[in-house]
N, CA, C and O atoms as a DFTB+ gen file, in Angstrom:
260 C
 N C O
     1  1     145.339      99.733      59.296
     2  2     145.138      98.355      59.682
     3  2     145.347      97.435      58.476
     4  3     145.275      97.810      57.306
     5  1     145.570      96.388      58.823
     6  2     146.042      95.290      57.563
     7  2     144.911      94.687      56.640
     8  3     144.246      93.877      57.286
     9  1     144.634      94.774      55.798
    10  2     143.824      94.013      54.941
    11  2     144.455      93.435      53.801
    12  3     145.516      93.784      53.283
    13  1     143.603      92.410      53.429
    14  2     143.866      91.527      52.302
    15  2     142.193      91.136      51.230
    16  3     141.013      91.215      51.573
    17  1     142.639      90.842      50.284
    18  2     141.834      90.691      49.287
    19  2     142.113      90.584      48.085
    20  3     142.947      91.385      47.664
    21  1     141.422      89.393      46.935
    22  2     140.127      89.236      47.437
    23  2     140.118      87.728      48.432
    24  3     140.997      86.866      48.421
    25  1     139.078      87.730      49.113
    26  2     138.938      86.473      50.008
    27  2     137.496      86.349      49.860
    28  3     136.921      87.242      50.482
    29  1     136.407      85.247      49.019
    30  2     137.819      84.059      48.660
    31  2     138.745      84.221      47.469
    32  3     138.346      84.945      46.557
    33  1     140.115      83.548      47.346
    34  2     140.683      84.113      46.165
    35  2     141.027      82.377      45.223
    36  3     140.901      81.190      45.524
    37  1     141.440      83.053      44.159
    38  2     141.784      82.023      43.286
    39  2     142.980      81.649      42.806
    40  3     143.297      80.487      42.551
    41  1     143.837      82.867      42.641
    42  2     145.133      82.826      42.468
    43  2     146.263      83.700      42.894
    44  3     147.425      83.318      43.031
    45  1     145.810      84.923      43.093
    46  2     146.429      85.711      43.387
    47  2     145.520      86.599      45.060
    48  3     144.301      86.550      45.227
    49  1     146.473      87.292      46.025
    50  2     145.898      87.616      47.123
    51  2     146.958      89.191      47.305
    52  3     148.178      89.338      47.222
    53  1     145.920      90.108      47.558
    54  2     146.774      91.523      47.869
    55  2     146.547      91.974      48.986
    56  3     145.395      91.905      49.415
    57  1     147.473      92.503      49.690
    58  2     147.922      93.221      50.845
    59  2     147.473      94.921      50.373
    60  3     147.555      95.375      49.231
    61  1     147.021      95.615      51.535
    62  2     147.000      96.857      51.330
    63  2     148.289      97.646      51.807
    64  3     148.413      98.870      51.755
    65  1     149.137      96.833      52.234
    66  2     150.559      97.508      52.525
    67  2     151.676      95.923      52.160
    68  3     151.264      94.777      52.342
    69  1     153.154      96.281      51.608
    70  2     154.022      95.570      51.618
    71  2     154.005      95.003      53.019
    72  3     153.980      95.735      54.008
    73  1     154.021      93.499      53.094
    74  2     154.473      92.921      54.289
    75  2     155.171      91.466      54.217
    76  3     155.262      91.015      53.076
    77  1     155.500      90.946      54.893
    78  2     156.078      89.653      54.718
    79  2     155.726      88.507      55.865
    80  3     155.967      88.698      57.057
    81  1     155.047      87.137      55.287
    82  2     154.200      86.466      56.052
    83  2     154.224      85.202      55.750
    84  3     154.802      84.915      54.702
    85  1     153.708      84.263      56.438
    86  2     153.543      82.794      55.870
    87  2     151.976      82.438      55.781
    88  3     151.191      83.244      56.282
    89  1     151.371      81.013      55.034
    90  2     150.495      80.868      54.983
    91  2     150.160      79.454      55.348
    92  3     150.455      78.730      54.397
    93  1     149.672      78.788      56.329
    94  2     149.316      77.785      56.863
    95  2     147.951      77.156      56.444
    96  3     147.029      77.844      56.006
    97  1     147.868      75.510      56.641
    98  2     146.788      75.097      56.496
    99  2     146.561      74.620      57.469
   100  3     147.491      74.384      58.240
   101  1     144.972      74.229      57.877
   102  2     144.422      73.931      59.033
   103  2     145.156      73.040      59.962
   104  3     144.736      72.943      61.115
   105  1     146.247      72.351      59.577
   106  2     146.863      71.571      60.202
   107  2     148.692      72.137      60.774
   108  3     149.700      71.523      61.124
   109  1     148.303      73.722      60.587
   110  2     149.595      74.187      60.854
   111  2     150.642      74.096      59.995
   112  3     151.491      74.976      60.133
   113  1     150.827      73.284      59.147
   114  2     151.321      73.269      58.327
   115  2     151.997      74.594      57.051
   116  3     151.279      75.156      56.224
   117  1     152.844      74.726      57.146
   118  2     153.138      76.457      56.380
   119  2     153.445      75.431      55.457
   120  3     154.023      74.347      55.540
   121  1     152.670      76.338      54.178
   122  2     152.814      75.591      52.663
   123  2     152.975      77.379      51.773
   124  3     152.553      77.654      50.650
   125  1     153.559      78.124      52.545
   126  2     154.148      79.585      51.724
   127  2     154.739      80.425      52.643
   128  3     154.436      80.677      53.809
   129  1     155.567      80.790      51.987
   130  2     156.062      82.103      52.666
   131  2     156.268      82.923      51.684
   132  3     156.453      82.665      50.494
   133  1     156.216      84.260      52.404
   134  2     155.873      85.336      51.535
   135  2     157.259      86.285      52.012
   136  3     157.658      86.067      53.156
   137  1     158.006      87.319      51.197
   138  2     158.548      88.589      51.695
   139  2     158.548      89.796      51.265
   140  3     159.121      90.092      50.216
   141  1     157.695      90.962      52.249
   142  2     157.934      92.040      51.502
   143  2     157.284      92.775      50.021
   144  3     157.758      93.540      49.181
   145  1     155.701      91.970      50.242
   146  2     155.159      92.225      48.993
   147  2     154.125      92.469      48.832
   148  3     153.457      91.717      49.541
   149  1     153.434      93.208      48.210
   150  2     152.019      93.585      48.333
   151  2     150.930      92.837      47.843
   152  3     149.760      93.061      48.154
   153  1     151.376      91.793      46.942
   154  2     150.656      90.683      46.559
   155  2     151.421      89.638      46.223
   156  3     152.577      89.595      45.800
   157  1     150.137      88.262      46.616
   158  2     151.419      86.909      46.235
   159  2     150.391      86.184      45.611
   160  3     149.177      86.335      45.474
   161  1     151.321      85.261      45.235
   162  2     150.266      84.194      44.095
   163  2     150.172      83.174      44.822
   164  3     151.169      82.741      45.399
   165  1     148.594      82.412      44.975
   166  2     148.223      81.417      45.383
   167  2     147.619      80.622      44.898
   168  3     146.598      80.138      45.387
   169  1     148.237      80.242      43.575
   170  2     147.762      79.694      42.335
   171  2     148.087      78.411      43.129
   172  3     147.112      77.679      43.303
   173  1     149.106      78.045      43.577
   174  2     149.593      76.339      43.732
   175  2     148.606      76.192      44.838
   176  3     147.941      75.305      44.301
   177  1     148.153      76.343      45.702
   178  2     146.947      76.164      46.151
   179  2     146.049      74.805      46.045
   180  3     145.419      74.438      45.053
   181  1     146.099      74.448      46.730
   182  2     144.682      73.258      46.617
   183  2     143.680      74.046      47.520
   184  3     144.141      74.514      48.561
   185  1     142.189      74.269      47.199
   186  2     141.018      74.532      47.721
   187  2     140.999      74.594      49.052
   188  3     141.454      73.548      49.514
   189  1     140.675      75.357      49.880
   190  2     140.330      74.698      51.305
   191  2     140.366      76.155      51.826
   192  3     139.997      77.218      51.326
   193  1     141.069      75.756      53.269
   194  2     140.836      76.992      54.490
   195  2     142.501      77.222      54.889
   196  3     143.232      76.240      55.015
   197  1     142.972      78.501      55.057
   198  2     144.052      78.601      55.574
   199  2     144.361      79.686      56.168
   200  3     143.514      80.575      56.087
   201  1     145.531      79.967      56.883
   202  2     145.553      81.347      58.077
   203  2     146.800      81.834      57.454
   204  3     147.790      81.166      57.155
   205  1     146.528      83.556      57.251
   206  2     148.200      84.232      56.882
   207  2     147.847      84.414      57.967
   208  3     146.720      84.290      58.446
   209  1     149.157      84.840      58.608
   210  2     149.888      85.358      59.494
   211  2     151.197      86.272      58.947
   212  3     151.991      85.969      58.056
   213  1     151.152      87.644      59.878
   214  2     152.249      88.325      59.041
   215  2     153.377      89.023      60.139
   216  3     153.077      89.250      61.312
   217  1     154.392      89.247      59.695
   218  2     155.300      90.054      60.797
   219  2     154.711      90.763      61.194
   220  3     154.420      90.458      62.350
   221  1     154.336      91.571      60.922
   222  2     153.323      92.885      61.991
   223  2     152.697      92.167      62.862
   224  3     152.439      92.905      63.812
   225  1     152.204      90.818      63.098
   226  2     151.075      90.485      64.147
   227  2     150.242      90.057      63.980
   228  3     149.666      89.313      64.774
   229  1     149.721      90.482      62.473
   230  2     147.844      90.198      61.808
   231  2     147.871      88.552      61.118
   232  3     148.683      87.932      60.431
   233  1     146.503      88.240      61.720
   234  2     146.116      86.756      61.350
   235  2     145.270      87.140      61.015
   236  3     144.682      88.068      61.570
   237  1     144.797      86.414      59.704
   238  2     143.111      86.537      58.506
   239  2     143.321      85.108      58.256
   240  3     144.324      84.396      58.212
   241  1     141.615      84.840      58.051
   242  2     141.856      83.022      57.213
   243  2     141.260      83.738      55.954
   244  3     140.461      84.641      55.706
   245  1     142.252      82.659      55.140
   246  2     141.871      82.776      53.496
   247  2     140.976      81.602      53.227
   248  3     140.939      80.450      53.661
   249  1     140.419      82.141      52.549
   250  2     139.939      80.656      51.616
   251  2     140.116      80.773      49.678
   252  3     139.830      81.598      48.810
   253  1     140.658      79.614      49.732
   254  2     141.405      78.869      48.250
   255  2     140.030      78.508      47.746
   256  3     139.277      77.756      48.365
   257  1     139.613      79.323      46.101
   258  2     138.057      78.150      45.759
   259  2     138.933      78.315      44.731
   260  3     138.736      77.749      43.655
């Protein structure tokens, strides 16, 4: 099953398997896309609440502190 961590994160966010995904803010808005990687950086980030979503199917909300 898909996991991610750590949540909450600060700059960086890891996948327990390579996948490729986008990352939205509460307003739907995709402010990343990701491909094919087991971790991505979410340094540019401003604070808040947001949803990956990934090709496989899996939705998690992150949170940016």
């Amino acid at each position: 099953s898909f996991s991610m961590y750590p949540n909450p994160a600060t700059d960086i966010i890891n996948f327990n398997e390579e996948t490729t995904g986008e990352i939205y803010d509460l307003n739907g808005k995709r402010v990343l896309s990701f491909g094919n990687t087991a971790t991505v950086n979410v340094a540019q980030l401003t604070k808040g609440i947001y949803i990956v979503r990934t090709d496989k199917g899996a939705t998690s909300k992150l949170i940016i502190k």
